[in-house]
C-alpha positions in Angstrom: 20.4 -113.2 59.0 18.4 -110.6 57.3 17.6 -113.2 54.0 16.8 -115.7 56.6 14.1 -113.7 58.5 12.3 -112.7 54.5 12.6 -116.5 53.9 11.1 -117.5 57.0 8.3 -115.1 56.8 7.6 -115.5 52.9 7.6 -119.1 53.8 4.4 -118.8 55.8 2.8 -116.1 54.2 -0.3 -116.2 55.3 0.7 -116.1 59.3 2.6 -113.4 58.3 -0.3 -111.5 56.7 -2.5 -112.1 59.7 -0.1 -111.1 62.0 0.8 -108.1 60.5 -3.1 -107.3 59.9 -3.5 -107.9 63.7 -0.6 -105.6 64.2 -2.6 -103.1 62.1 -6.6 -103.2 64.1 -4.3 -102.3 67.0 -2.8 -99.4 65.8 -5.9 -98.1 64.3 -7.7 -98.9 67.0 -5.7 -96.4 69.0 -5.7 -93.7 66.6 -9.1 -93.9 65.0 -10.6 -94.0 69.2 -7.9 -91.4 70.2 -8.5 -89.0 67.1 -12.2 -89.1 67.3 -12.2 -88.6 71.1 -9.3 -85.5 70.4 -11.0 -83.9 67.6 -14.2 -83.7 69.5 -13.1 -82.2 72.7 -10.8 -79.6 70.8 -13.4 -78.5 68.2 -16.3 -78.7 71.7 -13.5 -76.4 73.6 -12.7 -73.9 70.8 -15.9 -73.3 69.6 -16.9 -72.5 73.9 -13.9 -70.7 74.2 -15.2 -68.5 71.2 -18.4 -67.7 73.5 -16.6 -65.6 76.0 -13.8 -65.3 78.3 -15.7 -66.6 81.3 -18.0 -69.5 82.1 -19.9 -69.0 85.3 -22.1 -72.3 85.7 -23.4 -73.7 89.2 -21.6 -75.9 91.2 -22.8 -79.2 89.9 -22.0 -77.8 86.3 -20.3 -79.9 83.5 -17.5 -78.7 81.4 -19.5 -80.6 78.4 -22.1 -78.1 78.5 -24.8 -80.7 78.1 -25.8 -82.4 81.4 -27.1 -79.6 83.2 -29.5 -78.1 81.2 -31.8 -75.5 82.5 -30.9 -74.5 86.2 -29.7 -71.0 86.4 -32.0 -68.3 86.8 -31.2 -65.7 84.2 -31.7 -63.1 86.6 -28.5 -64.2 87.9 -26.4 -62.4 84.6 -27.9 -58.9 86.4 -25.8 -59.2 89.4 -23.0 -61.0 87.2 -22.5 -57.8 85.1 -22.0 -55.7 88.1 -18.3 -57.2 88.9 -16.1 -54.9 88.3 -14.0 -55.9 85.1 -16.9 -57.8 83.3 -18.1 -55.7 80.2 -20.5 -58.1 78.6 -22.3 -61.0 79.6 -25.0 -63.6 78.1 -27.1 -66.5 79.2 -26.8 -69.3 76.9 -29.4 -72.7 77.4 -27.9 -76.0 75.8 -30.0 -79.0 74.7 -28.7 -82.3 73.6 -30.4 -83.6 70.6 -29.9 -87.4 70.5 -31.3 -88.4 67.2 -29.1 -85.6 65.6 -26.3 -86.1 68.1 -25.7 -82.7 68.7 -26.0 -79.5 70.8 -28.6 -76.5 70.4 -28.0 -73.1 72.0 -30.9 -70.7 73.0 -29.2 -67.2 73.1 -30.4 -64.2 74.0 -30.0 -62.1 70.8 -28.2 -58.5 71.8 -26.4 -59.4 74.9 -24.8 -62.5 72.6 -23.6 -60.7 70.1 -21.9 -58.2 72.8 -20.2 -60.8 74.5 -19.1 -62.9 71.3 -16.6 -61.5 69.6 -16.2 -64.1 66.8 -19.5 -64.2 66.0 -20.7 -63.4 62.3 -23.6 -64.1 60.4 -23.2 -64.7 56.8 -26.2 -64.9 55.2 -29.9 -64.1 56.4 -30.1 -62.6 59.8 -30.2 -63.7 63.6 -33.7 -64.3 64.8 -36.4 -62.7 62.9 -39.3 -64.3 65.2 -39.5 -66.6 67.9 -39.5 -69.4 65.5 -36.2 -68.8 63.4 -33.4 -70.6 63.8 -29.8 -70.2 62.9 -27.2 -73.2 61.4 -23.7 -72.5 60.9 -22.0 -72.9 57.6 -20.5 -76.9 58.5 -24.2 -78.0 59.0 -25.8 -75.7 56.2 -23.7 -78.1 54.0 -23.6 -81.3 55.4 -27.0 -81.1 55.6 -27.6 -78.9 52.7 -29.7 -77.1 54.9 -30.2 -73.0 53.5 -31.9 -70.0 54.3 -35.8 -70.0 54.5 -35.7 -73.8 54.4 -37.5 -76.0 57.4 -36.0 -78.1 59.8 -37.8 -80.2 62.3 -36.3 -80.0 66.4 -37.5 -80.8 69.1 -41.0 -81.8 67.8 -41.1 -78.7 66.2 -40.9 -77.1 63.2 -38.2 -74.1 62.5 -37.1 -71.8 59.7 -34.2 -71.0 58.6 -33.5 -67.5 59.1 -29.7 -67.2 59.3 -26.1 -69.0 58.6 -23.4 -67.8 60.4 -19.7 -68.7 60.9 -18.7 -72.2 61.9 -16.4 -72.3 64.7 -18.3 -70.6 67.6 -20.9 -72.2 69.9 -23.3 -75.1 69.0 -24.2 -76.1 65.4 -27.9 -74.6 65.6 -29.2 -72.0 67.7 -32.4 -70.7 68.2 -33.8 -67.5 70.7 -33.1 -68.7 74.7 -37.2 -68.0 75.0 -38.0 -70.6 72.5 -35.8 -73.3 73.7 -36.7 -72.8 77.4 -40.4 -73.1 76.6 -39.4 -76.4 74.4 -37.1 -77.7 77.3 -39.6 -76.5 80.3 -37.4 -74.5 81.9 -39.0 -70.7 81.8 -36.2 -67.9 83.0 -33.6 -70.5 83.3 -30.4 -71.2 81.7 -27.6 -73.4 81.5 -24.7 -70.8 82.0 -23.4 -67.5 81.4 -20.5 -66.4 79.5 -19.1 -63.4 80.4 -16.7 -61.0 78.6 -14.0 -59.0 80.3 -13.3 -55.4 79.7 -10.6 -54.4 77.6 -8.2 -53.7 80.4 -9.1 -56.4 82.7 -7.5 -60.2 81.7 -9.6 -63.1 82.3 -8.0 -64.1 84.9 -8.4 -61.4 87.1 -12.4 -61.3 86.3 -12.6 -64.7 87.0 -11.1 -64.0 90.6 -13.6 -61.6 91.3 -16.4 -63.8 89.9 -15.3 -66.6 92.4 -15.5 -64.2 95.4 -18.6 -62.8 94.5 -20.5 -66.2 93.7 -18.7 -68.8 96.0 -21.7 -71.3 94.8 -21.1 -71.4 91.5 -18.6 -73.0 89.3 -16.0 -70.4 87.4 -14.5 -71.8 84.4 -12.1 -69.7 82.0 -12.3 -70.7 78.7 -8.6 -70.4 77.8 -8.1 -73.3 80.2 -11.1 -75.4 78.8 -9.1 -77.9 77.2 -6.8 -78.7 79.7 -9.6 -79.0 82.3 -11.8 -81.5 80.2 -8.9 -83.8 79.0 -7.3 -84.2 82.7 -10.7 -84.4 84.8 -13.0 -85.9 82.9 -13.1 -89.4 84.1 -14.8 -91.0 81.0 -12.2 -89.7 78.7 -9.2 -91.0 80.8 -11.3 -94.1 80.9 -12.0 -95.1 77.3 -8.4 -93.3 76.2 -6.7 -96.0 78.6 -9.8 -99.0 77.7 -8.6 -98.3 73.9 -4.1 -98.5 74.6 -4.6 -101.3 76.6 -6.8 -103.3 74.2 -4.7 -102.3 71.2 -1.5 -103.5 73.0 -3.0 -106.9 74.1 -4.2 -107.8 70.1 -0.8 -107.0 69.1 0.9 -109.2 71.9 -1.6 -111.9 71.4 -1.5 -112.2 68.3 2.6 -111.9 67.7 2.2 -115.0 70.3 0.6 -117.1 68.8 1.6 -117.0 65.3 5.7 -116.9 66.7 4.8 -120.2 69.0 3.2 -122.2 66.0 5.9 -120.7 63.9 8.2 -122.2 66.5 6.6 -125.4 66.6 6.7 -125.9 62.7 10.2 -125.2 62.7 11.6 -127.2 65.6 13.4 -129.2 63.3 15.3 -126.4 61.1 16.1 -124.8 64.8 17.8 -128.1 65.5 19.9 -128.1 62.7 20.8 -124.3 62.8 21.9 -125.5 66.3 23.7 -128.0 65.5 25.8 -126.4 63.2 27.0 -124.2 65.8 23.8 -121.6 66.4 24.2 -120.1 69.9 21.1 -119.7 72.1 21.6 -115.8 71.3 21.4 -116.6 67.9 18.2 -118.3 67.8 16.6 -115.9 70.4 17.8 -112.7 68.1 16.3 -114.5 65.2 12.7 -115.1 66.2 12.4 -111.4 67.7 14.0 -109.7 65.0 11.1 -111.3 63.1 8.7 -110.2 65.3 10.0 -107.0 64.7 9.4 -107.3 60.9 5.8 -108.3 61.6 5.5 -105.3 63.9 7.1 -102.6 61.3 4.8 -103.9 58.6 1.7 -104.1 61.3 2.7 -100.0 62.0 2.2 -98.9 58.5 -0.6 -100.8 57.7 -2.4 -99.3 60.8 -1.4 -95.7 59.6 -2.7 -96.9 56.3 -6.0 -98.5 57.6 -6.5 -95.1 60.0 -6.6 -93.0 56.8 -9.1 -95.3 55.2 -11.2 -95.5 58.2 -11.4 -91.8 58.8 -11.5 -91.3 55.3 -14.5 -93.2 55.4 -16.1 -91.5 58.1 -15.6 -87.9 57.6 -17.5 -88.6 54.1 -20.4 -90.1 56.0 -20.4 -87.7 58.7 -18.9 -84.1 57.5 -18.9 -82.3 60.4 -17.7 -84.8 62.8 -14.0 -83.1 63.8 -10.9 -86.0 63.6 -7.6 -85.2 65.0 -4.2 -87.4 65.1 -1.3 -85.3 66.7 2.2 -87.0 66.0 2.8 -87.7 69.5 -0.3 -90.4 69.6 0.9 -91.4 66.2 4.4 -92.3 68.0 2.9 -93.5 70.7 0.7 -96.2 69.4 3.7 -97.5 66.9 5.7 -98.0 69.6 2.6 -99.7 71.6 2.4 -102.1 69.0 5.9 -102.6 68.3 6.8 -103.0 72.2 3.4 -105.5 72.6 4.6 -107.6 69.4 7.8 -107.8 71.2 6.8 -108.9 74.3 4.6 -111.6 72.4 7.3 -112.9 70.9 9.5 -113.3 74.2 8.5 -116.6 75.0 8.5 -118.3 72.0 12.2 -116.8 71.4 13.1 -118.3 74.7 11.5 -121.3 73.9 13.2 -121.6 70.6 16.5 -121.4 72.3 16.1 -123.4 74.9 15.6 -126.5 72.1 17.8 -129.5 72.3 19.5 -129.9 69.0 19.3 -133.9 69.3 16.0 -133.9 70.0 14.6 -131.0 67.5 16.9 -133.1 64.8 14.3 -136.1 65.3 11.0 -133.8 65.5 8.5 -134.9 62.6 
């Protein structure tokens, strides 16, 4: 059966090449969309979760960091660092820079650098004057961007007065007076981090932080991950938008090029039939080479995925991608079960064929 299957499909090469291509934009679809989406809400949560042990926000907060910006007073971080168990804590204002498509933090120089324990500068210093800035070392070289150099934010011009470790906090920072001027928001910020004392976990300062301010939001940053990945509604949204489309090109696809495959060959069915070829037979035989199409679809989409993020990681440097094996499972067998089910009817079809009158089909 096996040499019959390769005939078929060599036979009609090209349906066979844009099936399995089709096969292919599915599963990349899935894992290019699912690895972009992934690798920006880990890299978003570890480089938060680097900030502190505990986000305090108010109650109307967002775990992204970005859509409240402004409304805290900073006076609030006095009465913060009076809970009992907190032994650091900073106000940190975020601003959303669309044309650069990135976050900016304004810290607050000494109290940051007591609450942050990853943070390190390594090269220049952090904030010289209120019109320094500091880049860390992913967007110093994607954008070959070094010390003393200028950079234009926010309708303003900034120097370059430090470059510090990638992996904590936004890409750019600048001092939490500059930025609230810029964003209009004077003694405000958009949340506190706070660090817990030595002998006190996180959890249990983030106990006594929700007793003390019932009106705020208290966030730990060990659970950030898990929080924005299973309540964020637009996530869930365009994760399931993204299966489901995937899975309906492959079952689409796999159904039409199996019914026209079908059609064209009503007349070999006949006589495969009519020597003796059971319904079974027939039905095996067109979903066993739907399964071909579907293997070779699966590899080509894991070869596609590594051009396309091949691609975009040289155009965009900094822009985290990340495939676990579990979505890489997942959309194969997405594919493969879609093809399948594509290539139901036309099996049943196919077997359902009377021999007499496929034998006379021109």
């Amino acid at each position: 059966m096996f040499k019959l299957i390769v005939s078929n499909l060599v036979q009609r090469m090209t349906r066979t090449v844009v099936s399995v291509l089709a096969v292919a934009l599915g599963v990349a679809l899935i894992l290019v969309s699912v690895g972009l989406s992934y690798g920006q809400l880990n890299d978003f949560s570890a480089r938060t979760r680097r900030l502190g042990d505990v986000i305090v926000q108010p109650s109307d907060g967002s775990l992204m960091a970005a859509i409240n910006s402004g409304t805290v007073p900073v006076r609030i971080g006095e009465k913060i660092a009076e809970v009992e168990g907190v032994a650091g804590v900073t106000p940190v204002l975020t601003k959303f820079l669309g044309e650069e498509f990135h976050l900016v933090n304004g810290i607050e120089k000494r109290s940051f650098q007591n609450v942050s324990r990853s943070f390190r500068i390594v090269a220049g210093q952090l904030f010289g004057d209120l019109d320094e800035i500091i880049v860390d070392t992913l967007y110093s070289e994607s954008k070959e961007v070094g010390l003393g150099d200028r950079l234009e934010l926010l309708g303003t011009s900034f120097r370059v007065g430090g470059i510090f470790e990638a992996g904590v906090g936004a890409r750019v920072m600048m001092p939490l007076q500059t930025l609230q001027s810029l964003n209009g928001t004077p003694g405000k910020a958009t949340m506190f981090f706070v660090r817990a004392a030595d002998e006190t976990t996180d959890l249990v300062v983030a106990e006594r932080l929700k007793k003390r301010f019932k009106g705020y939001k208290i966030t730990r940053t060990s659970e950030l991950q898990n929080l924005m990945t299973s309540t964020t509604p637009l996530y869930k949204n365009f994760i399931t938008a993204m299966v489901t489309l995937s899975a309906l090109i492959s079952f689409l696809m796999i159904l039409l090029a199996m019914y026209s495959t079908i059609m064209e060959r009503t007349r070999e069915i006949g006589i495969l039939k009519s020597l003796g070829a059971s319904r079974g037979f027939i039905m095996i035989l067109i979903l066993k080479e739907s399964l071909v199409i579907c293997g070779l679809g699966v590899v080509a989409g894991f070869l596609l995925t590594w051009l396309v993020i091949h691609v975009i990681v040289s155009v965009v440097p900094n822009l985290p991608v990340e495939i676990t094996g579990s979505w890489r499972l997942a959309a194969a067998v997405m594919a493969i079960v879609g093809g399948m089910l594509g290539a139901l009817y036309p099996a049943l079809k196919a077997a359902r064929l009377d021999p007499i009158k496929a034998l006379g089909y021109e």
